[in-house]
C-alpha positions in Angstrom: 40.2 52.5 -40.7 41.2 51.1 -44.0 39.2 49.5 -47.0 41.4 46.6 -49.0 39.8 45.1 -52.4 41.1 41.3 -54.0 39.6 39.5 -56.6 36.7 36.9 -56.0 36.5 35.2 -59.0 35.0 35.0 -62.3 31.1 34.4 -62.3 29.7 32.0 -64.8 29.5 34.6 -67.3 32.8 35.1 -66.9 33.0 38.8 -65.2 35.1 39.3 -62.6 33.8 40.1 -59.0 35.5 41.6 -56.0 35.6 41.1 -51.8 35.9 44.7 -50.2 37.7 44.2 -46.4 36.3 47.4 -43.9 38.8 47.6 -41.4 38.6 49.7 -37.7 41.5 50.3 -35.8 40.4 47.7 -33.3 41.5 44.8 -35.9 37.8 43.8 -36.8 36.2 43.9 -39.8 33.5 43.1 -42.1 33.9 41.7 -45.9 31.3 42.5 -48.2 31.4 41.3 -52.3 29.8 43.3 -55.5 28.1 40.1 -56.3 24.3 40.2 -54.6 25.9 43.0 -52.9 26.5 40.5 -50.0 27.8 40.4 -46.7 30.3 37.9 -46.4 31.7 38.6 -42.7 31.6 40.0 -39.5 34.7 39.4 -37.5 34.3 41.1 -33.9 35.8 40.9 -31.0 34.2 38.3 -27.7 34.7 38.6 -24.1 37.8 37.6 -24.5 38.9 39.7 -27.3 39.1 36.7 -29.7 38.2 37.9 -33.2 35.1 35.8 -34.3 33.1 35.6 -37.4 29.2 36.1 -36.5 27.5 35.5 -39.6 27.3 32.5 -42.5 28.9 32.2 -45.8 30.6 31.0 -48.0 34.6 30.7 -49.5 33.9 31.1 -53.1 31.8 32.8 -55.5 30.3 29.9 -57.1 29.4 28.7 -53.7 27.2 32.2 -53.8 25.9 31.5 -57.0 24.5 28.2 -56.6 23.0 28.6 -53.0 19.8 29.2 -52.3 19.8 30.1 -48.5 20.3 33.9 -49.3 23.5 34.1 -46.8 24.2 37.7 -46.4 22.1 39.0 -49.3 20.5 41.7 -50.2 16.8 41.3 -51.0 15.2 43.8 -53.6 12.8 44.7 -54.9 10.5 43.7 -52.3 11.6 41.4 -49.1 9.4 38.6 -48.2 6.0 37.4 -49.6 3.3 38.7 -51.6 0.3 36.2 -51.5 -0.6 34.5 -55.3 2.4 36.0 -56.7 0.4 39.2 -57.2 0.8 42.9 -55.8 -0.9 45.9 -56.7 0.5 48.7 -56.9 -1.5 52.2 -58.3 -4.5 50.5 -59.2 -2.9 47.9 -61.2 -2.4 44.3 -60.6 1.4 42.9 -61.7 1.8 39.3 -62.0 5.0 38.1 -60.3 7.3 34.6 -60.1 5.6 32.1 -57.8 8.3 31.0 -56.3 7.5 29.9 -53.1 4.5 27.5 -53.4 1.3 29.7 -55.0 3.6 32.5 -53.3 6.2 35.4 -54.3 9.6 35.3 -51.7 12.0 37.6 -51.8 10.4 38.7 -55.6 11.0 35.9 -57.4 14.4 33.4 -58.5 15.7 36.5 -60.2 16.7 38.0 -56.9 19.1 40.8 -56.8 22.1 38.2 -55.0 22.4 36.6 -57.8 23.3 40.1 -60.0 27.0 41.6 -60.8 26.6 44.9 -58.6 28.4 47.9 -60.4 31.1 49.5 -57.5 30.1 53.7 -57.4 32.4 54.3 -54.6 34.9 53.5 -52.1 35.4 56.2 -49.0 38.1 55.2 -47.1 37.6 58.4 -44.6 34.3 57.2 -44.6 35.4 53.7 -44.4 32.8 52.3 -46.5 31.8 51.1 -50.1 28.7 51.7 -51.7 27.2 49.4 -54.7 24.6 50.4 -57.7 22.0 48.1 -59.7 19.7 49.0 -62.4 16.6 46.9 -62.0 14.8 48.1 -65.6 11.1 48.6 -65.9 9.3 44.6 -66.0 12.4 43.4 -64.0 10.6 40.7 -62.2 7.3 41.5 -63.2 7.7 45.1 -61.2 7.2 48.6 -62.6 9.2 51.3 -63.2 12.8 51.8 -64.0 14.6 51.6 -60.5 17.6 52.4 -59.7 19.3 51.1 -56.6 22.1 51.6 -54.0 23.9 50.0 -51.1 26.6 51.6 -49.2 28.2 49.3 -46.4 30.1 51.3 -43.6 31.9 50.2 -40.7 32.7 52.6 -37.8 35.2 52.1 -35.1 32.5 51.5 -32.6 31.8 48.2 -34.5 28.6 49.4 -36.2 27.5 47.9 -40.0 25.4 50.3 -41.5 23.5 49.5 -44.4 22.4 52.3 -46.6 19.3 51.8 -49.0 19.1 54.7 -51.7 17.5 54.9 -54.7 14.3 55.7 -57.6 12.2 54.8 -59.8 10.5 56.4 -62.6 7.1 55.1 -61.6 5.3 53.8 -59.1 6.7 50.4 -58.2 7.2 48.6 -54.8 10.4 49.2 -52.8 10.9 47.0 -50.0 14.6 46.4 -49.6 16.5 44.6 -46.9 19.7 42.1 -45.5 18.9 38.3 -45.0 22.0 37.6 -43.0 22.4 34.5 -40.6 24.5 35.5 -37.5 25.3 33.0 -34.8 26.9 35.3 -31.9 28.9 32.3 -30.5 30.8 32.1 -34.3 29.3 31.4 -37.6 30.6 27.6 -37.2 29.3 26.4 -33.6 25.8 25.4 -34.6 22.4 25.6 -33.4 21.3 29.0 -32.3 18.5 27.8 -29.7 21.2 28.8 -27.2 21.1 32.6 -28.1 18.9 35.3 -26.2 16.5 37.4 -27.8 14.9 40.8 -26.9 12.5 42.6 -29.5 10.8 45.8 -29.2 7.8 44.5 -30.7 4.6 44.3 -28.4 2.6 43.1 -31.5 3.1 40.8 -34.5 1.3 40.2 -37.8 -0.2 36.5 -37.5 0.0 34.0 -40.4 -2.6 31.9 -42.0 -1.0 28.7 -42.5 2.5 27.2 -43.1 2.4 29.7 -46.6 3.2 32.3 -43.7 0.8 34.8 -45.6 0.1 37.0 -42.9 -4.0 37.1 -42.1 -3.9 40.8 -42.2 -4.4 41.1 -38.2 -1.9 42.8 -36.0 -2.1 40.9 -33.0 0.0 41.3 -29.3 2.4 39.1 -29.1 1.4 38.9 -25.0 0.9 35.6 -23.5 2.3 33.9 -26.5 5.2 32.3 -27.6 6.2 35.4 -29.9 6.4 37.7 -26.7 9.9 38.5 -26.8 9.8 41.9 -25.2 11.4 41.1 -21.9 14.0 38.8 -23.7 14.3 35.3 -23.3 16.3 32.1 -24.8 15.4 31.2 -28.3 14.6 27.7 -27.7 11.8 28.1 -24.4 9.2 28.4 -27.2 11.3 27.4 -30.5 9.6 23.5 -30.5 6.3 24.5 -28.7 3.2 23.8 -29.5 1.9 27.0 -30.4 -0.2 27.1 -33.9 2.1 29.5 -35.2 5.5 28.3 -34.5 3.9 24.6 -35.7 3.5 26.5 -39.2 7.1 27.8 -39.4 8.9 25.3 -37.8 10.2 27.7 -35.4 9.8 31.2 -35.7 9.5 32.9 -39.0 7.2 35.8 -38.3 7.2 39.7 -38.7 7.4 41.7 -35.6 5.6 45.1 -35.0 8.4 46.8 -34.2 7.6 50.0 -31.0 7.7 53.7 -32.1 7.9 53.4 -35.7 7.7 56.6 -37.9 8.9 57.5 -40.9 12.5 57.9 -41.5 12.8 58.0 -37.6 15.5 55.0 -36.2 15.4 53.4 -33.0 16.9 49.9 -30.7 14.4 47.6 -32.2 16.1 43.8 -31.4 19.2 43.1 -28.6 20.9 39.6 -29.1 23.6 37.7 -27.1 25.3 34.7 -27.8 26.2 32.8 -24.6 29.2 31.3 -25.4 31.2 34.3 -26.6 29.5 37.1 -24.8 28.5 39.1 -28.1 26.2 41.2 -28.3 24.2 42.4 -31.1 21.9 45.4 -31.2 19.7 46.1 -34.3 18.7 49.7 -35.2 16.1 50.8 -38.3 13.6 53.3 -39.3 11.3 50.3 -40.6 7.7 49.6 -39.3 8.9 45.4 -39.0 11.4 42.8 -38.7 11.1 39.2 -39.9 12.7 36.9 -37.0 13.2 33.9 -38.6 15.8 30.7 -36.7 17.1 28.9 -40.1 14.4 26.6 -39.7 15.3 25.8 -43.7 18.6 26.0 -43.8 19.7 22.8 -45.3 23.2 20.9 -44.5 25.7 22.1 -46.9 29.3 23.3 -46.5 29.8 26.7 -45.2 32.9 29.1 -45.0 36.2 27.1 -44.1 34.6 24.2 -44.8 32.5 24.2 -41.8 28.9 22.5 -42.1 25.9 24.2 -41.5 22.6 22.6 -40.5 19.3 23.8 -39.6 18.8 26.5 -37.1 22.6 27.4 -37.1 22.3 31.1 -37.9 19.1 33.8 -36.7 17.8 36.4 -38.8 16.5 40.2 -38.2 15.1 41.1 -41.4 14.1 44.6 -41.3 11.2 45.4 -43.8 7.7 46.9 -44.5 5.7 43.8 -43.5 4.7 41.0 -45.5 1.9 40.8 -48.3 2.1 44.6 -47.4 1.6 45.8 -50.9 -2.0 44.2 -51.1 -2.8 44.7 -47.4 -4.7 48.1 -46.6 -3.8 47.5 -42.8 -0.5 47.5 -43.4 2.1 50.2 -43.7 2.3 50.4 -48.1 5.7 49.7 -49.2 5.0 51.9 -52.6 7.6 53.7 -53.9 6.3 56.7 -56.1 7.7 57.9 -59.4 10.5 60.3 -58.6 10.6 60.1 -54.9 13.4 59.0 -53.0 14.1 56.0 -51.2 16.2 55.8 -48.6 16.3 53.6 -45.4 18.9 52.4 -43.2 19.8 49.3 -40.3 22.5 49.4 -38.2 24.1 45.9 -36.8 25.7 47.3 -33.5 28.0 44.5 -31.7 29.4 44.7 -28.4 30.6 42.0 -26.0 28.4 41.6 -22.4 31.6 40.9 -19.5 31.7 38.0 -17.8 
């Protein structure tokens, strides 16, 4: 278990950023950077104990800076839409970016990727490296002085934790999460139709049109084309003609996910990828999970100059659910002044023998 630090380059306002490499004994690893506090790689080991990279990226910082796909980022203050651009939050109404259509995503252009994370701490016992932001009050249109952190760790059982601590000094909305693309059969094989799929979700949160607004229902997801609960290939339903794939382009909806209570974590998603044998277990203490098939990912040049295209990478976004702040039916992502907030996922990868 070991933690090695190298320069990534200068950002355009010329300060210097950083790739941390958390190593297990096993000779995999994962590479996270200060910049967006992203997670750059995943290299585990297949069926055949070939080391293989499971999640997109790129080879430079600038690459990071300019894209817009979100590879490996963290997402903060809130994850996902909030309908009109507007959330409410203690009787209040805040006006945010609309940045996706009439819509908020991800809270706006001014997302935290794009931001110089401060490093707090490096534990190599621990083996892990934990990053701090100050997001001050008004910081894309949200309330409250709110102060963030991330700490990565990567166990010798293959695990990558993700650790989400912080505070605000008034109410505000915390919804925090990880938009990583993985593609179990290696980040540079393509389409991910091919993977299989298993949620603990036996409902979902229906959208209202291709703004993917959820209608505020909580539907089951039984005897539709979001019924993943017994597991099944991506691509049976991915092109089907159900309404709400048809407004996604594929799937790009939040699952209920089973047993949820708070600050309790559980299995909530199992992948494999078929070629390798990988598989990928998702643990959180969140109410939902945004399963979304890179139905936008547009073709651009990925790490070691691979080229990705659409639907080459799957994520699991863990999260309160959408439009949750302004949604009584929903589980409120509010954060308020002076509590803690602290959540966690866990990426668990494994390899299923031939």
């Amino acid at each position: 278990m070991n933690i090695m630090k190298r320069s990534f380059g200068f950002t355009a306002e010329g300060k210097e950023a950083y790739i941390y490499r958390l190593s297990n004994d096993s000779g995999a690893y994962i590479e996270v950077t200060n910049y967006g506090a992203c997670l750059v790689s995943v290299v585990v080991p297949d069926q055949d104990r070939k080391l293989t990279d499971v999640v997109l990226g790129y080879d430079t910082l600038e690459e990071y800076e300019k894209g817009r796909a979100h590879f490996g980022a963290v997402i903060g203050r809130n994850a996902n839409r909030i309908s009109q651009a507007r959330a409410e939050i203690a009787g209040k109404v805040y006006q945010l970016a609309a940045n996706n259509g009439e819509n908020n995503l991800h809270s706006g252009p001014d997302n935290y990727e794009y931001r110089l994370w401060d490093e707090i701490e490096t534990d190599d016992g621990d083996n892990s490296v934990t990053f701090g932001l100050f997001s001050p009050d008004g910081d894309q249109g949200f309330p409250g002085n709110f102060r963030i952190m991330v700490k990565y760790k990567f166990s010798r059982g293959n695990e990558v934790s993700i650790q989400y601590m912080g505070s605000s000094d008034a109410d505000t909305v915390a919804n925090m999460t990880n938009h990583s693309y993985f593609n179990l059969n290696g980040h540079d094989q393509g389409c991910i139709s091919d993977h299989w799929v298993k949620l603990k979700a036996q409902s979902f949160t229906p959208v209202k049109d291709s703004g993917a607004i959820p209608t505020g229902e909580i539907l089951p997801v039984q005897k539709t084309a979001m019924d993943f609960t017994m597991g099944k290939v991506i691509e049976q339903d991915l092109d089907g003609d159900d309404e709400q794939i048809r407004y996604g382009g594929g799937f790009d909806h939040n699952f209920v996910c089973d047993h949820y209570s708070q600050g309790h974590k559980r299995v909530i998603a199992r992948v494999l990828g078929p070629k390798t044998g990988i598989v990928m277990e998702v643990l959180s203490d969140l109410p939902g999970v945004q399963f979304y098939t890179g139905n936008f990912i547009r073709e651009q040049t990925g790490k070691n100059g691979c080229t990705y295209h659409r639907r080459d990478g799957l994520c699991l976004e863990t999260q309160y659910f959408p439009n949750s702040v302004n949604e009584e039916n929903f589980e409120s992502p509010a954060l308020e002044a002076g509590k803690p907030y602290r959540t966690v996922t866990i990426y668990r990868f494994g390899v299923e023998k031939k």
